[in-house]
N, C-alpha and C positions, 0 to 999 in steps of 0.2 A: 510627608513622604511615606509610603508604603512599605511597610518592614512585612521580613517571614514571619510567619507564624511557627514555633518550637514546636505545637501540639500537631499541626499539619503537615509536618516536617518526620516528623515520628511516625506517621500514618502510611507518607510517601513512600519510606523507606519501606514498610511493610507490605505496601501495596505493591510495589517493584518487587520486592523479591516473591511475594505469592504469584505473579502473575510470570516471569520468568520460569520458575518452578512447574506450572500451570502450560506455561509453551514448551520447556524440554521433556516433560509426559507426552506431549502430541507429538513432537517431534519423534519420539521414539517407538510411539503407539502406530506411527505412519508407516515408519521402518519395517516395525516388524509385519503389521499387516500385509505391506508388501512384497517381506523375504517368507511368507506362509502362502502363497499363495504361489513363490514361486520353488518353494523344498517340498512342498507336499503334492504339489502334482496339480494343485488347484484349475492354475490358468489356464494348462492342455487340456485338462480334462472338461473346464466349459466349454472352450474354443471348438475341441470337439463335440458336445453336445450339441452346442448351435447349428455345426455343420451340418448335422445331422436333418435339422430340418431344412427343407427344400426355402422356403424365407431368408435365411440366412447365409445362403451358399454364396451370394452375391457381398464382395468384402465392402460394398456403400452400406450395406446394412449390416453386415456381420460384427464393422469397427464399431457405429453405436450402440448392438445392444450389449457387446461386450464389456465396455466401459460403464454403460447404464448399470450393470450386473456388480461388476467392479467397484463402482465409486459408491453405488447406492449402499447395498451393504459397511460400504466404509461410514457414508454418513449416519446411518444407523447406531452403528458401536460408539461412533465419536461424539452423537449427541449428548449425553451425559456431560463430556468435559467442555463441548462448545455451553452447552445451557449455565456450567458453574462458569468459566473464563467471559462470557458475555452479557450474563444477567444477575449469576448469584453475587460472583467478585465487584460488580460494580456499583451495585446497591449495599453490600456491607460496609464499602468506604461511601458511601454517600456520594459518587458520581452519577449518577443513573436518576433519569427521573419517568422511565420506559417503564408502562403496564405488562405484563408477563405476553397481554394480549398482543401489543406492539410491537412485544419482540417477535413474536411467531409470524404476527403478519409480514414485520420486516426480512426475517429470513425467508419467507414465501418468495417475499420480493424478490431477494439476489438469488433463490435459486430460479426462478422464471427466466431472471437476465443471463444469470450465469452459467444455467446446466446447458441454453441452448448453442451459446457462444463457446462455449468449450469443447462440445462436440463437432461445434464446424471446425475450429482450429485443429482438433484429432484428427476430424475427417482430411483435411489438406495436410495435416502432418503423415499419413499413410496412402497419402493419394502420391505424395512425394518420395517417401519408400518403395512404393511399388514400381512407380515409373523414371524416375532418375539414379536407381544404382547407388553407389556410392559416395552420391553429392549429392545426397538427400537430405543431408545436416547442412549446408549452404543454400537450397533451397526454403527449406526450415525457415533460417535466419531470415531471408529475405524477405518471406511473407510473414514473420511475425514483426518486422519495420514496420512494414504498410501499416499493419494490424496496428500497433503504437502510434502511430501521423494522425489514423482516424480515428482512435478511441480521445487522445488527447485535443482534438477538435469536437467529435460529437458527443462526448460527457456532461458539459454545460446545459447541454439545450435537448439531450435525450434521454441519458442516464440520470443524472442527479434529482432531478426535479420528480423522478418516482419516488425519492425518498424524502424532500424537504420541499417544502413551498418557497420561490424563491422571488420577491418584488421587491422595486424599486425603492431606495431611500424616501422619505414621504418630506414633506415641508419640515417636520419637526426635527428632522436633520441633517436641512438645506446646507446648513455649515459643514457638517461633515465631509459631505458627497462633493461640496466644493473643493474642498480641501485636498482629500482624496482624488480627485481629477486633475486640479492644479499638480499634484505630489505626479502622479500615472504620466502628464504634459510634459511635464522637469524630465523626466525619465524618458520620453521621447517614445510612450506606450500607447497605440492605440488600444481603445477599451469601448467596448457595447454601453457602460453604467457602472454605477454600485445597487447590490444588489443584497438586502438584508435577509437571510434565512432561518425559519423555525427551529436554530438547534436545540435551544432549552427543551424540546417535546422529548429529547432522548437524553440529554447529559446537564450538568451543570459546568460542565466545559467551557473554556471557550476558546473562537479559533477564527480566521481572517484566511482569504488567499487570493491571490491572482489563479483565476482557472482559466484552460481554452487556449487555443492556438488561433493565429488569422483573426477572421470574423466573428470567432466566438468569444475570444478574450475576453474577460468583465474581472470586477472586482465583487468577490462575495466576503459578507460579514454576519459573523454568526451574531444572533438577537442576545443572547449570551455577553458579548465583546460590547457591541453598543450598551445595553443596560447596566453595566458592571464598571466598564473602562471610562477614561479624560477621552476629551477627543483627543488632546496632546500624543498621549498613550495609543488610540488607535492609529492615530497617524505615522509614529516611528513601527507600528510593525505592518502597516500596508508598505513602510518606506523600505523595511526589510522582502517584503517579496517583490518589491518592483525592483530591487538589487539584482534578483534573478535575471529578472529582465535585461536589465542593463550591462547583465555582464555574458548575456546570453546561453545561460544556464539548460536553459529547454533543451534546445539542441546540442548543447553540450551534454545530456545524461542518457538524451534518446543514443545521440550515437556512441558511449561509453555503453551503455545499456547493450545495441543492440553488438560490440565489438563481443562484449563478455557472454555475451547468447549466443554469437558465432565460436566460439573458443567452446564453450558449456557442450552443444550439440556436435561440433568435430570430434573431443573426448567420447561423449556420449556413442558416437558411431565408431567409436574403436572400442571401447569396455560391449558394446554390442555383441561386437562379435563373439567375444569370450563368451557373454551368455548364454550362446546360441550356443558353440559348441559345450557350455556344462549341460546344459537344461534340454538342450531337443531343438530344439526352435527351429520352423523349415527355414526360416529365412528373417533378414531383419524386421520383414513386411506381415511378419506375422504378428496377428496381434496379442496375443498367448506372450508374448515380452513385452507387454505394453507394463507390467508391473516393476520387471527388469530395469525401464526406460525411466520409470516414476523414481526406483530407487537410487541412479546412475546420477539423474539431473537433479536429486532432492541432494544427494551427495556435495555434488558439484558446489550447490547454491549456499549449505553450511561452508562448505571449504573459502568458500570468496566471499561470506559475510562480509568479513572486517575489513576488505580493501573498499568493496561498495559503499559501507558507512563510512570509511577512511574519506575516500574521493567524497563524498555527500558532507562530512564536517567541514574541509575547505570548504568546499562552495558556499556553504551556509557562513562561515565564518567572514569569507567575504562581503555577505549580503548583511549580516550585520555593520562591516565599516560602513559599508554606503549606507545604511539607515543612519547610522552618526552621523557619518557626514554632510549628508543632504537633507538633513532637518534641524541638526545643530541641536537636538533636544535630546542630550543624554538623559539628564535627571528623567525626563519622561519616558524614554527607553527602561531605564535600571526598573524606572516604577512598574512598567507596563509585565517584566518581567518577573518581577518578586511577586505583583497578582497573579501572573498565571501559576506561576509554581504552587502560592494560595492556594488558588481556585483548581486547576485541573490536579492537585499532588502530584504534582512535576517533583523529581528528587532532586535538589541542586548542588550535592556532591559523592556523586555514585562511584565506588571507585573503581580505579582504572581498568580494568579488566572488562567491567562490566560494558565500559566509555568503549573500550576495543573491540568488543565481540557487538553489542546490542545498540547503540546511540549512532543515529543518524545525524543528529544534532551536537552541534557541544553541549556541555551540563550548562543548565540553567543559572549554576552557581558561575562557571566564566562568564556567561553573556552579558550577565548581573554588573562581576568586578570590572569586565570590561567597559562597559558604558561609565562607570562611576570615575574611572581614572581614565576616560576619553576628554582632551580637550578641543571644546569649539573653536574653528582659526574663523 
C-alpha cells in the first residue's frame, strides 16, 4: 500500500503557501496597474493619442491597438513574477523538468494562441457596446457560450496538441486502453481512444482526463500516470472523470459558467456607468474604460471565488463516489491518491480557509479517508 511521505508533505505545505502568496502579489499587481491607468489619466490620454492618427480613427482598429498597448506593457512588468511562479517556484520543489528554453518557447506558444483570441473576443465584446445599448452585457454572455461549446470541442484536436504530442496507447498497454474503454462503455461514453501524452517534458506530475465534447471526446493519459501508477490505480481515476460524464457535469458547468458570466457582465454594465461619470468616459463603448471593465470583472471573479469552487467540490465529490462505486477498487483509489499527493505535492490537509477561498477540489486528505472507509456492495 502506498503511504504519504512526511518529508513531501512538508514541502507541500510550503509549496502551497509560496505559490498563493505568489498569486495574491499578481492579483494585486493587476489591480493596481489598472486603478493607474485609470487615476492618472493614462487610458484617455492614449485613446487620445491614437485618435489622433488618421489609422486608428476607425474603433475596428482603434480597440486592438489599444489593448495591444494596455496588455503589452502589463506583460512586460509581470514577467519577473510570471518567470519566478512558473519556472523558478517549480524547479526549487522539484516539479518542473522544463529547460528555461522550453519555457520561452511554451509561452511564445500561448501567446500566438492567446493574444489573437482575445482580441477577437474584445473586438465583439465592443462591437456589442457600440451597437446594442444597454444589452450589451447579454449579448456579451451570449457570444462567450458559443465561444465555450467550441473551445471545449476544438481544444483536443487544435489546441493541445501545440503543446504536447498526443498517440495512441501502443500494445504494451493493450490492457490498459482495454480497461479504460470497457470503464468509458459502463459509463455509456462515447470516446475517439486513449491517448498517452509527453507530460514528463514539463513536470514530474501527473494527471489523466476525459477531454472534448461530441466527436472529440478521448481519453488522455499523462506518460507520467502510466509509468508511475497500477493499472488498478489508473483505472479508479479515469473512473472518476467518466463520473463527470455520467452525471453530466459538462453541461452542467458550461451553463452555471455561462449564468455567473451573465450575472458578472449585467453588474459590470451598471458599476460602468459610474465609471464613466467619475473618469470622463464618452460612453460605455469607449475603450479608454477598457481598464475600468478589467477592474469591475476581475472584482467580480474574486468576490464569487468560493461559490464556483463551492459548486466544483460537489461535483467533484460526486465523481469520486462513482469511481468507488463502479470499480469497487477503493484500496486502489486511496492508493492512486496518496501517489499523487507524493508525486505532484498535493497538500492533503490545507486548512479550511484555504479549502474555501482556493480548492476546486476536496483536500486530497478527504478523497484519501474516503475511499479507505468506502465499502464495496
Amino acid at each position: 500500500m502506498t503511504t504519504l511521505d512526511p518529508e513531501k508533505q512538508k514541502l507541500a505545505k510550503e509549496y502551497s503557501r509560496i505559490s498563493r502568496r505568489v498569486w495574491l502579489a499578481g492579483t494585486i499587481f493587476s489591480a493596481i496597474y489598472a486603478a493607474m491607468w485609470l487615476f492618472l489619466g493614462w487610458a484617455v490620454s492614449l485613446r487620445a493619442w491614437l485618435v489622433q492618427m488618421e489609422l486608428f480613427a476607425n474603433p475596428w482598429l482603434l480597440v486592438p491597438a489599444f489593448v495591444l498597448v494596455f496588455g503589452g506593457i502589463y506583460s512586460l512588468l509581470a514577467l519577473p513574477l510570471n518567470y519566478f511562479s512558473g519556472f523558478v517556484l517549480p524547479h526549487r520543489y522539484g516539479q518542473s523538468n522544463q529547460s528555461f528554453k522550453d519555457w520561452v518557447i511554451d509561452g511564445l506558444k500561448g501567446m500566438a494562441i492567446g493574444a489573437p483570441i482575445g482580441l477577437i473576443l474584445v473586438e465583439l465584446l465592443y462591437l456589442a457596446l457600440r451597437l446594442t445599448g444597454d444589452l450589451w452585457w447579454l449579448w456579451a454572455a451570449g457570444g462567450l457560450f458559443v465561444f465555450d461549446i467550441l473551445i471545449s470541442n476544438l481544444a483536443p484536436i487544435l489546441v493541445m496538441p501545440i503543446f504536447n504530442k498526443f498517440v495512441p496507447l501502443s500494445e504494451e498497454h493493450k490492457e490498459l486502453a482495454d480497461r479504460l474503454l470497457k470503464l468509458a462503455e459502463r459509463a455509456n461514453t462515447k470516446v475517439r481512444g486513449v491517448f498517452k501524452f509527453d507530460m514528463s517534458k514539463r513536470t514530474k506530475a501527473a494527471n489523466a482526463a476525459l477531454t472534448g465534447i461530441g466527436n472529440t471526446r478521448r481519453i488522455v493519459l499523462g506518460d507520467t500516470l502510466i509509468n508511475e501508477f497500477t493499472i488498478d490505480e489508473v483505472e479508479t481515476i479515469l473512473a472518476h472523470e467518466l463520473g463527470h460524464h455520467v452525471h453530466r457535469d459538462i453541461p452542467l458547468f458550461i451553463a452555471f459558467g455561462t449564468l455567473m458570466t451573465t450575472l458578472g457582465l449585467y453588474l459590470a454594465s451598471l458599476a460602468l456607468k459610474w465609471a464613466i461619470a467619475l473618469f470622463g468616459f464618452a460612453s460605455p463603448a469607449d475603450v479608454a474604460a477598457f481598464p475600468a471593465l478589467e477592474l469591475i470583472l476581475g472584482a467580480y471573479g474574486l468576490i464569487t471565488m468560493p461559490l464556483n469552487n463551492a459548486v466544483s467540490r460537489w461535483r467533484e465529490n460526486m465523481a469520486d463516489d462513482y469511481a468507488l462505486q463502479s470499480t469497487g477498487k477503493n484500496e486502489a483509489f486511496a492508493s492512486a491518491f496518496t501517489r499523487l499527493a507524493n508525486q505532484n505535492l498535493g497538500e492533503v490537509d490545507p486548512e479550511k480557509w484555504v479549502v474555501f477561498l482556493f480548492y476546486s477540489h476536496p483536500p486530497l486528505g478527504e478523497r484519501i479517508a474516503k475511499a479507505r472507509q468506502f465499502t464495496p456492495s
